[in-house]
N, C-alpha and C positions, 0 to 999 in steps of 0.2 A: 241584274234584275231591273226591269223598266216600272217605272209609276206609274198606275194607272190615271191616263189622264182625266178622267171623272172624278178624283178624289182632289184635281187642284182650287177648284173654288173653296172647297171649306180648309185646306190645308194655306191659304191664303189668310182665310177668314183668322184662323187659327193661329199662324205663324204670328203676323202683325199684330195681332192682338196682347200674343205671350210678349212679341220684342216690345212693344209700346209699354205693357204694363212692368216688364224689369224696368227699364229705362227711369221708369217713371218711380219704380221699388230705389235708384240707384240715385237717387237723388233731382232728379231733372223736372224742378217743378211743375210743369205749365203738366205737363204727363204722370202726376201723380195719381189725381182721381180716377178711379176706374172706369168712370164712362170716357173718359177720351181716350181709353186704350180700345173698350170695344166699340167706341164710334171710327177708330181708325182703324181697326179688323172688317166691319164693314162696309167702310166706305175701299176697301182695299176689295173685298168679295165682289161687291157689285159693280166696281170696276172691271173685274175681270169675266162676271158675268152677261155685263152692259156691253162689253167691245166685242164677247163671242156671238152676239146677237146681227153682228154687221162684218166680224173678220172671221175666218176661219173654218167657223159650226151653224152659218146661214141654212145653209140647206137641211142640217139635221134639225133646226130649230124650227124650219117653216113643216117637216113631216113631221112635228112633235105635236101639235095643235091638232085638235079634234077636229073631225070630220064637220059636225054638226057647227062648228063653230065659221061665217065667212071668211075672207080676207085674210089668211094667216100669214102672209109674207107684209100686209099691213101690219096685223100684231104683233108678228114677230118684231120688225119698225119699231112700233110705240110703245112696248115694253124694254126694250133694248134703250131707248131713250130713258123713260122713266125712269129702270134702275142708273143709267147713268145721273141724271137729276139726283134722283134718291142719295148718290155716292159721293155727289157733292155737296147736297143739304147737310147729310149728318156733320161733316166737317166742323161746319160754323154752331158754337152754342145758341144761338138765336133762332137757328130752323133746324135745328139736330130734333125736338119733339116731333115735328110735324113728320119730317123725313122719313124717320124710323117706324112713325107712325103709316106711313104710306108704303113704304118699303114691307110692312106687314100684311098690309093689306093685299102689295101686289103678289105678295109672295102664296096668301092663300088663295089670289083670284088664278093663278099660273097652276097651284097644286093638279087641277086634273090633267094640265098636257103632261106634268110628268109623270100623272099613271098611266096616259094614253101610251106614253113611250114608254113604261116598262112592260107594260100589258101587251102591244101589237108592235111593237119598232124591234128594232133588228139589236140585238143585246153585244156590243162591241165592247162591254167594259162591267167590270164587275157593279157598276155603279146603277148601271142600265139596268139594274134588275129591280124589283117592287121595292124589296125591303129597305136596302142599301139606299136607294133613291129616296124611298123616305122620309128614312132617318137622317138623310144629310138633310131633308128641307127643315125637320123636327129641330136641327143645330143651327138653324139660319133663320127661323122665325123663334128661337132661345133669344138669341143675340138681339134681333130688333125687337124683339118682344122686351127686355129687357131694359134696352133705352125706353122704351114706351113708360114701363114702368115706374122705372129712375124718376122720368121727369114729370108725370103724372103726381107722383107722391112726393115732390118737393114741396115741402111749407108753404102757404101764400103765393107761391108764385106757379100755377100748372101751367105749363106750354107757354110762360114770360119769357122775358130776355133774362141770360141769365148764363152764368159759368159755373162748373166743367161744360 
C-alpha cells in the first residue's frame, strides 16, 4: 500500500512532534516542555510545506490560487518564503510567539486556495478533497494556535524573551 502523499505535511507535523515530546518524556531536558516539541512538529511541517512551494508541487500550488486573486506564481513565491521564515522563527524562544503567530495568520489568509483546490482542481489524493483538506488545516492552525496560546498566557512576560 502506497501513502497518500497529501497526508505527509501533517504526518510530519505529527511524527516530530510525538518523537520531540518522548525524547523529551525520556529524560533529555532542553525537550521536556511541550512547546518545544510542538514548535519542532512545526517548524518540521512548514519546512516541508515551504520547499513544496519551490520543488516539486510548484505548478499544483500556482493552479491552487483563486482566479480572482493576481500574481499567483508570485504568491505562490512569498508564501512559500514566509512559511519557510515562519519554520525558522518558531525554532528560537525569542521569536517562537510571533512566528506562530504569523504562521496562523498565514495559514488562514491561504484557507480559500485550499477550498479552491478541493472544489475546482483535479482530486489526485484523498486529501484533495473538502473535508480531508480541511481538517488537516483545523490540525495545523491547533498546533500554531497553540504556541500562540502558550506564549500569550505566560505570566509577565507575553511575546518576551524567554524559554521553552
Amino acid at each position: 500500500m502506497v501513502m497518500d502523499p497529501g497526508l505527509v505535511p501533517v504526518l510530519m507535523l505529527v511524527a516530530v512532534t510525538a518523537a520531540l515530546f518522548l525524547l523529551g518524556a525520556a529524560g533529555v531536558r532542553r525537550l521536556k516542555p511541550w512547546p518545544v516539541a510542538v514548535r519542532g512538529g512545526v517548524a518540521a511541517l512548514f519546512v516541508t510545506t515551504g520547499l513544496a512551494h519551490f520543488i516539486g508541487m510548484r505548478d499544483e500550488l500556482v493552479a491552487m490560487v483563486p482566479p480572482a486573486l493576481p500574481a499567483p506564481e508570485l504568491l505562490v513565491t512569498v508564501t512559500g518564503v514566509l512559511e519557510l521564515a515562519g519554520a525558522v522563527g518558531v525554532l528560537s524562544s525569542r521569536t517562537a510567539p510571533w512566528a506562530a503567530g504569523g504562521l496562523t495568520l498565514l495559514l488562514l489568509g491561504m484557507f480559500p486556495a485550499n477550498v479552491y483546490k478541493a472544489l475546482h482542481g483535479p482530486v489526485t489524493s484523498m486529501m484533495d478533497e473538502l473535508v480531508p483538506r480541511s481538517l488537516m488545516q483545523v490540525v495545523f492552525l491547533v498546533a500554531t494556535g497553540a504556541l500562540v496560546v502558550y506564549y500569550a498566557r505566560t505570566p509577565n512576560r507575553p511575546f518576551a524573551q524567554r524559554r521553552p
